[in-house]
VOGU-3710 file (C-alpha; in Angstrom, 3 decimals, decimal comma):
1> xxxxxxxxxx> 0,000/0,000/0,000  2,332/2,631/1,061  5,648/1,003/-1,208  6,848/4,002/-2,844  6,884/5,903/0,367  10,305/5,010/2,025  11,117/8,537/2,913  7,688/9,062/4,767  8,421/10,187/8,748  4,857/10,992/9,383
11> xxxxxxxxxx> 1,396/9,237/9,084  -1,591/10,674/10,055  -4,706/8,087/9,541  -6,852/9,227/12,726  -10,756/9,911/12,452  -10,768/7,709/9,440  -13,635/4,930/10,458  -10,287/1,877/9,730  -11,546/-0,979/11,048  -8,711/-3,431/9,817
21> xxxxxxxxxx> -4,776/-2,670/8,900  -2,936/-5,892/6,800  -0,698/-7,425/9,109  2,494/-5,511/7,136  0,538/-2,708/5,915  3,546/-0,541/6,994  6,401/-2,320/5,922  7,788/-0,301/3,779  7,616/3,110/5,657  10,982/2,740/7,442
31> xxxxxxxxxx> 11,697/6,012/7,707  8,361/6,221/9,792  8,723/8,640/13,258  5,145/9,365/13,860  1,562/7,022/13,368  -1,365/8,060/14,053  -4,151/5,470/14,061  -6,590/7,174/16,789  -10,073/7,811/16,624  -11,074/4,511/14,331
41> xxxxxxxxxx> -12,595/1,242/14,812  -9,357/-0,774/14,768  -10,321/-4,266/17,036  -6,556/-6,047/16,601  -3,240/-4,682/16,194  -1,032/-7,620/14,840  2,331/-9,102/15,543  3,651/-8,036/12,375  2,117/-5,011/11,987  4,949/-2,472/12,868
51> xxxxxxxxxx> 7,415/-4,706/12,528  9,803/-2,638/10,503  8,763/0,444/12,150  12,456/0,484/13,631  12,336/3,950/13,671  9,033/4,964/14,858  9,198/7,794/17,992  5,731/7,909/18,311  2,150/5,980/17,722  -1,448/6,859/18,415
61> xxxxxxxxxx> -3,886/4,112/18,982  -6,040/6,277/21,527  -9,814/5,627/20,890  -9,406/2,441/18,637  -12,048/-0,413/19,903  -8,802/-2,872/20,105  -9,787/-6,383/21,530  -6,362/-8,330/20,801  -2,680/-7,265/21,036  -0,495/-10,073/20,162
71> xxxxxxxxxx> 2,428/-9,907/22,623  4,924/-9,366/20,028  3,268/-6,447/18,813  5,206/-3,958/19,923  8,859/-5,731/20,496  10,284/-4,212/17,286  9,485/-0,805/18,512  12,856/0,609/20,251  12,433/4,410/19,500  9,386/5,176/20,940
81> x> 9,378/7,564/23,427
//
């Protein structure tokens, strides 16, 4: 989805009714520092989700109606602050 985006350090998705993200929807934004995802209808928030998010300082979930975290969700995320 977001492949020829590499250079991308912010994301801004809130108030956008998402309900689902592909489990590496985001792998390509690796130059990612800020996600926001708040204010949807996002219910899980897979393992592999930000997995190459390695740079990533900060991520909104806030008002999501997440169910499931997967415990390795957020192990790849070292930066955030």
């Amino acid at each position: 989805m977001f492949s020829y985006l590499d250079k991308l350090e912010s994301l801004n998705l809130n108030h956008n009714k998402v309900i689902e993200i592909e489990s590496m929807a985001f792998e390509k934004l690796t130059s990612l520092k800020q996600l926001n995802l708040g204010f949807n209808k996002i219910r899980i928030l897979d393992e592999n989700l930000f997995e190459n998010l390695k740079n990533l300082e900060q991520l909104e979930i806030n008002n999501n109606q997440i169910s499931k975290i997967f415990e390795a969700t957020f192990s790849h995320l070292k930066e955030l602050k």
